[in-house]
KEBA-38770 format. One record per atom (N, C-alpha, C, O): residue in three letters; x, y, z; atom name. Coordinates in steps of 0.02 Angstrom, whole numbers. Example, Ala and Ser with C-alpha at 12.3 -4.5 7.8 and 13.67 -1.06 7.14 Angstrom:
BEGIN
SITE  code      px      py      pz  site
SITE   ALA     660    -284     390     N
SITE   ALA     615    -225     390    CA
SITE   ALA     660    -165     390     C
SITE   ALA     712    -166     423     O
SITE   SER     642    -112     354     N
SITE   SER     684     -53     357    CA
SITE   SER     645       2     394     C
SITE   SER     670      57     402     O
// end
This chain:
BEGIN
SITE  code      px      py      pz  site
SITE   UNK    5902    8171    2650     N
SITE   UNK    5924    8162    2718    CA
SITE   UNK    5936    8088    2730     C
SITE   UNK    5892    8045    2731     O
SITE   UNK    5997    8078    2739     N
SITE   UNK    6014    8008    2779    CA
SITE   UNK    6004    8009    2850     C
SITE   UNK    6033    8043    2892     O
SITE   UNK    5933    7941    2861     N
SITE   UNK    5943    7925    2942    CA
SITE   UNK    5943    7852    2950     C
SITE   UNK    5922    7807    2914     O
SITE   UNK    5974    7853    3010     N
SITE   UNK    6001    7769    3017    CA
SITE   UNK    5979    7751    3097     C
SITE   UNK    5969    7789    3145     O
SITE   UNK    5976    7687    3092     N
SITE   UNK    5956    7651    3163    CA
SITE   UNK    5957    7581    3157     C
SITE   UNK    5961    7542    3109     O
SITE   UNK    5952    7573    3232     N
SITE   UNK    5955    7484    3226    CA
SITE   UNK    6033    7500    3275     C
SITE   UNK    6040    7553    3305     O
SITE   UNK    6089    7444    3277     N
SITE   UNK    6131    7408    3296    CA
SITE   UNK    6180    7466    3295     C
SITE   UNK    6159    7507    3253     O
SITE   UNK    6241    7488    3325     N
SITE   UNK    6281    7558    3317    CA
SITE   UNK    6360    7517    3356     C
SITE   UNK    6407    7550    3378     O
SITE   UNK    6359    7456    3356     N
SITE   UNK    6440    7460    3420    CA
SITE   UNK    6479    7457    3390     C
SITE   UNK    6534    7450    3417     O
SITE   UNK    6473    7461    3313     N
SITE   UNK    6540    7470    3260    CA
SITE   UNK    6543    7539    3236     C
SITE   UNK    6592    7551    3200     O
SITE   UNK    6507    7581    3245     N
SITE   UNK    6516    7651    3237    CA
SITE   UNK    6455    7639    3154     C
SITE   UNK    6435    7687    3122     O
SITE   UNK    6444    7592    3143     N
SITE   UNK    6425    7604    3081    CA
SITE   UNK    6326    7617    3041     C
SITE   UNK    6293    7599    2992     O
SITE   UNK    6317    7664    3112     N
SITE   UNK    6246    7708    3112    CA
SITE   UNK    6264    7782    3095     C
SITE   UNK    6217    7817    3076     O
SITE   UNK    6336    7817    3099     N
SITE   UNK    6357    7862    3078    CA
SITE   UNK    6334    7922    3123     C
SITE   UNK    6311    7974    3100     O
SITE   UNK    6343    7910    3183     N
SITE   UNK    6318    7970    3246    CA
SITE   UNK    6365    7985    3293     C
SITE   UNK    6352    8010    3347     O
SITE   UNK    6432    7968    3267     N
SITE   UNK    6485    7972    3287    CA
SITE   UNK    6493    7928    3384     C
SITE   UNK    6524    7945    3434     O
SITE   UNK    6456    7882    3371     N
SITE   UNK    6478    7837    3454    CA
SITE   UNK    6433    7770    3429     C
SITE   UNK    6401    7763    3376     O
SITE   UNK    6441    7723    3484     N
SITE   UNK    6433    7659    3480    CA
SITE   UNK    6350    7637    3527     C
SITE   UNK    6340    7597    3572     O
SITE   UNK    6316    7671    3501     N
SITE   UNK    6261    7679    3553    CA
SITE   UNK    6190    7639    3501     C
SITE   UNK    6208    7640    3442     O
SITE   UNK    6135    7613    3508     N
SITE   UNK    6109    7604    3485    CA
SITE   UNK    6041    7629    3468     C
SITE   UNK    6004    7655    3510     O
SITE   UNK    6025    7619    3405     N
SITE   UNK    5960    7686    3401    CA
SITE   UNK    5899    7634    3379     C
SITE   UNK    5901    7594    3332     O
SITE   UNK    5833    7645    3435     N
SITE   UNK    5776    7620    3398    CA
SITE   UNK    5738    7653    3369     C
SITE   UNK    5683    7631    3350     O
SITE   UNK    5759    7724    3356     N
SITE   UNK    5693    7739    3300    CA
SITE   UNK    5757    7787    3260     C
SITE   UNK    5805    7800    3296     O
SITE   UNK    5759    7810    3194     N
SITE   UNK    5783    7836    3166    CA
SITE   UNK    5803    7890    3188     C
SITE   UNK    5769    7927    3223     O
SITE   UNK    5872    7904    3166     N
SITE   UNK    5900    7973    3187    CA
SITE   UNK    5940    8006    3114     C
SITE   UNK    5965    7971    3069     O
SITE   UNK    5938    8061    3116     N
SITE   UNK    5973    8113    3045    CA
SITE   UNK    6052    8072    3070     C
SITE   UNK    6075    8050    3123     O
SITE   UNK    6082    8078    2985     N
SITE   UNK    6166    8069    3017    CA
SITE   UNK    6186    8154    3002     C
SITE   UNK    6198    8179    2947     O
SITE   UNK    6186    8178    3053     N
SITE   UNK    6209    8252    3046    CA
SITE   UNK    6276    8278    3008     C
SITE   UNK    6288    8338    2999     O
SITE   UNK    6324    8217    2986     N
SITE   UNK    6389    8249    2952    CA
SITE   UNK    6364    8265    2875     C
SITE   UNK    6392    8298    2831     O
SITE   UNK    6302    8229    2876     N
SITE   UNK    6277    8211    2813    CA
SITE   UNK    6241    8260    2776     C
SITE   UNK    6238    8262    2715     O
SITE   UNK    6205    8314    2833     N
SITE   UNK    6150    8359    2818    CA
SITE   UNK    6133    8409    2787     C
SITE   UNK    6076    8431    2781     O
SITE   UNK    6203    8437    2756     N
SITE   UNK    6201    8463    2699    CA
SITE   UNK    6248    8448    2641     C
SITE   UNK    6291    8481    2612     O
SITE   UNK    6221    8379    2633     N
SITE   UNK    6250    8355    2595    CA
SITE   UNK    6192    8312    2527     C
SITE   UNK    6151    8272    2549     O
SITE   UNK    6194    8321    2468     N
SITE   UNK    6138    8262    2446    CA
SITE   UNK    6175    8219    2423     C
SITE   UNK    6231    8217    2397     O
SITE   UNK    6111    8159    2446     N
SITE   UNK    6153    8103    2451    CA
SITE   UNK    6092    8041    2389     C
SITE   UNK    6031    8034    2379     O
SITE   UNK    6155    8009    2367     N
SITE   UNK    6082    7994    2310    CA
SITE   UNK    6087    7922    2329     C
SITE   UNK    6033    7893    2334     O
SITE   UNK    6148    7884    2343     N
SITE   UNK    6142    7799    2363    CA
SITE   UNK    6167    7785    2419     C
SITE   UNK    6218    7811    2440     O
SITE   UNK    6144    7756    2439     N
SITE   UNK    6136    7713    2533    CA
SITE   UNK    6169    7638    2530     C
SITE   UNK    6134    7609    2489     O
SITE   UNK    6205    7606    2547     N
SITE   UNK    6246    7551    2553    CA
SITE   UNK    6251    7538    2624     C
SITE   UNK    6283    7578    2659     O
SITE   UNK    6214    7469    2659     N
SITE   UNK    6241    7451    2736    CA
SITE   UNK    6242    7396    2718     C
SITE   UNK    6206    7361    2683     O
SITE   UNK    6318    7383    2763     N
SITE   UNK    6344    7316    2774    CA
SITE   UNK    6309    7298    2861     C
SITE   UNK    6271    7337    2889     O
SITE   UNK    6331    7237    2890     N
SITE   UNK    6314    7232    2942    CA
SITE   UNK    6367    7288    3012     C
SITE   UNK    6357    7304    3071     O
SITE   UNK    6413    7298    2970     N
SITE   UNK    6472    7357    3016    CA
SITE   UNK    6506    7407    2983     C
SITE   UNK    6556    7432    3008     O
SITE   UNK    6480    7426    2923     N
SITE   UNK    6473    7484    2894    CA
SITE   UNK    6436    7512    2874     C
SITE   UNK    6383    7486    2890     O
SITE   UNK    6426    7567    2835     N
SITE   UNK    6391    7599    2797    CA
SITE   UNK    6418    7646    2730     C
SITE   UNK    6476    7666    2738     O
SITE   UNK    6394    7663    2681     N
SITE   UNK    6416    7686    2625    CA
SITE   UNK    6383    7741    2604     C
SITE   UNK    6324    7723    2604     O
SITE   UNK    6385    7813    2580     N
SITE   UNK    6350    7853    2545    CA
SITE   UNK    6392    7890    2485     C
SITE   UNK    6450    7911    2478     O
SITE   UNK    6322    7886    2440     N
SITE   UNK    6394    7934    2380    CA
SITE   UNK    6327    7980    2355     C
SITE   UNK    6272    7964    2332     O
SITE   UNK    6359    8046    2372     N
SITE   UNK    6356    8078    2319    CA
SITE   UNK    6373    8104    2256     C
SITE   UNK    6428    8125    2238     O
SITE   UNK    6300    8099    2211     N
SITE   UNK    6335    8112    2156    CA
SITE   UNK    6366    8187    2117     C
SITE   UNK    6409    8200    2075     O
SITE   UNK    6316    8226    2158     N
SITE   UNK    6326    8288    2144    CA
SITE   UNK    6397    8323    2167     C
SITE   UNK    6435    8362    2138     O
SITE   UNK    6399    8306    2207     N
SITE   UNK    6490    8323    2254    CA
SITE   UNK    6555    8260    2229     C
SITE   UNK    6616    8270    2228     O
SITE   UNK    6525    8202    2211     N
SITE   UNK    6563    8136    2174    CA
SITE   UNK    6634    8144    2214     C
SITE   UNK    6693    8157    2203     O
SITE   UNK    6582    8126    2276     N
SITE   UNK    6618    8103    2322    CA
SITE   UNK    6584    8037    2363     C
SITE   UNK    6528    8022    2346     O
SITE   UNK    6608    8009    2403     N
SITE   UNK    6595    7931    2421    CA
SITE   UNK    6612    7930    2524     C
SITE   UNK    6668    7922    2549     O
SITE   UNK    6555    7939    2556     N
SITE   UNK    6553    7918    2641    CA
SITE   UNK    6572    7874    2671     C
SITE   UNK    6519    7850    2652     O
SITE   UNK    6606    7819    2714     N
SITE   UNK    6606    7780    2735    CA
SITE   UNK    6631    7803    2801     C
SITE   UNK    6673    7842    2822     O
SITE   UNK    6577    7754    2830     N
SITE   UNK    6599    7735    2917    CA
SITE   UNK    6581    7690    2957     C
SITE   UNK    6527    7662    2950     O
SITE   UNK    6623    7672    3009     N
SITE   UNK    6575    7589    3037    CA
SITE   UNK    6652    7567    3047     C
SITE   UNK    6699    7605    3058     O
SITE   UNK    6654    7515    3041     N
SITE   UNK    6705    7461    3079    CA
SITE   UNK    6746    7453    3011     C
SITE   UNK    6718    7423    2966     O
SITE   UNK    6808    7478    3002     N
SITE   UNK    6851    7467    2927    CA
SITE   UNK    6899    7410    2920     C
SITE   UNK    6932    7408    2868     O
SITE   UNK    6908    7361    2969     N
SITE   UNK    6952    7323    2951    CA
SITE   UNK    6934    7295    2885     C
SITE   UNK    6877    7289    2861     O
SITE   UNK    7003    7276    2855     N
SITE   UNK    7024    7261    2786    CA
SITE   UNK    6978    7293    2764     C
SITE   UNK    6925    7262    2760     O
SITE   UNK    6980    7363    2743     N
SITE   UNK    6954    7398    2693    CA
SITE   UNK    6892    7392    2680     C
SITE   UNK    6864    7417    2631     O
SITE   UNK    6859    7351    2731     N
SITE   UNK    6774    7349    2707    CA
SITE   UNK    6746    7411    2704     C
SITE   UNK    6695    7409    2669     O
SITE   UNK    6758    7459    2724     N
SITE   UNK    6728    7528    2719    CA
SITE   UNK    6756    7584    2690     C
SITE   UNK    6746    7644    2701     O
SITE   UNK    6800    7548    2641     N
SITE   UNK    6840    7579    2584    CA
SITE   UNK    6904    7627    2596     C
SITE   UNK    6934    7655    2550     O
SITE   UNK    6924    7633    2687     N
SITE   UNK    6957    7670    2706    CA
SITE   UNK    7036    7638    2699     C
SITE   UNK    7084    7671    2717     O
// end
């Protein structure tokens, strides 16, 4: 289970809005998903699974920082 908190006005806590979280929250797009590596930038975030070998990103993407 990926959960994230802290700072959110770049979208990049993954709870789909710009809100900020002080105690941890599930990222629900995530939840049935396994997820084996965690990557945060200060306005993104990164997950890959390996089992699905596929790769998450969300948060603030200018110039491709979030691989989009």
């Amino acid at each position: 289970m990926v959960l994230s908190w802290g700072r959110g006005e770049d979208g990049q806590l993954g709870h789909g809005d710009a809100d900020e979280r002080a105690q941890p929250h599930a990222v629900h797009a995530l939840l049935n998903t396994e997820i084996s590596s965690v990557i945060c930038g200060a306005e993104y975030s990164v997950a890959l699974s390996r089992e699905r070998q596929e790769v998450y990103s969300w948060g603030w993407c200018a110039r491709a920082r979030a691989g989009a």
